[in-house]
C-alpha positions as CSV (number, residue, x, y, z in Angstrom):
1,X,87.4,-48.1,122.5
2,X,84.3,-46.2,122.1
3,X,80.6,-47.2,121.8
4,X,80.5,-46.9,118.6
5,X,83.4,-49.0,117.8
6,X,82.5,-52.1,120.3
7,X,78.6,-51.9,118.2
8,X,80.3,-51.9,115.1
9,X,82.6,-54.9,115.8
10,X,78.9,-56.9,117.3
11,X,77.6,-56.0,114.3
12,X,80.1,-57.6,112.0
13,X,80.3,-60.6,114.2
14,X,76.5,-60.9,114.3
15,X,76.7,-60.2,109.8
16,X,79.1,-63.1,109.9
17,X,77.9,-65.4,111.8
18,X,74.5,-65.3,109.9
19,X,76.2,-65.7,107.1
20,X,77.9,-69.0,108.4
21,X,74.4,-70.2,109.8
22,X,72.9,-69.8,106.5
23,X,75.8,-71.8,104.6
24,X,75.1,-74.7,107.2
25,X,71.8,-74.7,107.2
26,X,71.8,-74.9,103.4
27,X,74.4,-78.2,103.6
28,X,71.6,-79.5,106.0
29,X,68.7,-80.1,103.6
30,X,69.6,-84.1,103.3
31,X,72.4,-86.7,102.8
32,X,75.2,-87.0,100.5
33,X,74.8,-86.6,97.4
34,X,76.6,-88.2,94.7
35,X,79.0,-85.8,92.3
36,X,80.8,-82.6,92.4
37,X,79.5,-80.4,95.8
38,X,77.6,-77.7,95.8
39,X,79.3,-74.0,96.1
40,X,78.0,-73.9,99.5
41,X,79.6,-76.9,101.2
42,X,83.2,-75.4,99.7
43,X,82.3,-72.4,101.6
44,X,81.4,-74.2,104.5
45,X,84.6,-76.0,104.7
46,X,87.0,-72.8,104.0
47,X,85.4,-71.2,106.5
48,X,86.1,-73.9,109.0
49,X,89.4,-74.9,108.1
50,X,92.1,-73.6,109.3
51,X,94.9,-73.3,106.8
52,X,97.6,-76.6,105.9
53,X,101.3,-76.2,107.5
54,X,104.0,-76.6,104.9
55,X,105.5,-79.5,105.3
56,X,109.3,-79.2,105.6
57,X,111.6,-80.9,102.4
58,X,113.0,-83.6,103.0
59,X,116.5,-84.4,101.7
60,X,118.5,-87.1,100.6
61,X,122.5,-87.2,101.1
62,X,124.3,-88.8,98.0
63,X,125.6,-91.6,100.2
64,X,121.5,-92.6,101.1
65,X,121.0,-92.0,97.5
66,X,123.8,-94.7,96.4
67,X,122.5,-97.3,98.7
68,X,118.9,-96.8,97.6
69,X,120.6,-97.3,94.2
70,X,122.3,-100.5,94.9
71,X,119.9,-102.1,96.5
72,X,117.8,-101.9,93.8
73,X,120.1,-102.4,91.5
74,X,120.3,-106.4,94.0
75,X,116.9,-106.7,93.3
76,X,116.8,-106.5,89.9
77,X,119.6,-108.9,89.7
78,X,117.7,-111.5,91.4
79,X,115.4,-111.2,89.6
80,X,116.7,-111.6,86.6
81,X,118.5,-114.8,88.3
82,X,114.8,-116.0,89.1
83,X,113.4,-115.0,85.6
84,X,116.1,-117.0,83.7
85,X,116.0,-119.9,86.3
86,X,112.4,-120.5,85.7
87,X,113.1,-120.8,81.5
């Protein structure tokens, strides 16, 4: 890597970082403000977060998927025990 190259990559590093100094030193004018935020805070924040992991998909086998259904299907005929109970 020559000279030239290891200046250019400062360069960009230095172009970069100014650019994130003047993004947070624009968010630093006061406190929160009420309603939608500025451009500059969104640009703040994607340039500081790093990017969500995909969660995996969770499945559910036919046999959880009966019990889920039975169950509820217990509850509803309690209450419908209760409901006409209290008549």
């Amino acid at each position: 890597m020559g000279m030239v190259e290891i200046l250019a990559s400062i360069d960009r590093e230095i172009s970069t970082l100014q650019r994130a100094r003047a993004l947070l030193a624009a968010g630093a004018g006061g406190g929160r403000k009420r309603g939608r935020p500025s451009k500059s805070s969104a640009l703040v924040k994607a340039l500081t977060k790093e990017p969500a992991k995909k969660r995996k998909k969770r499945n559910l086998s036919p046999e959880g998927r009966k019990r889920i259904a039975e169950a509820q299907k217990r509850r509803w005929e309690a209450n419908r025990k209760a409901a006409a109970g209290a008549r």
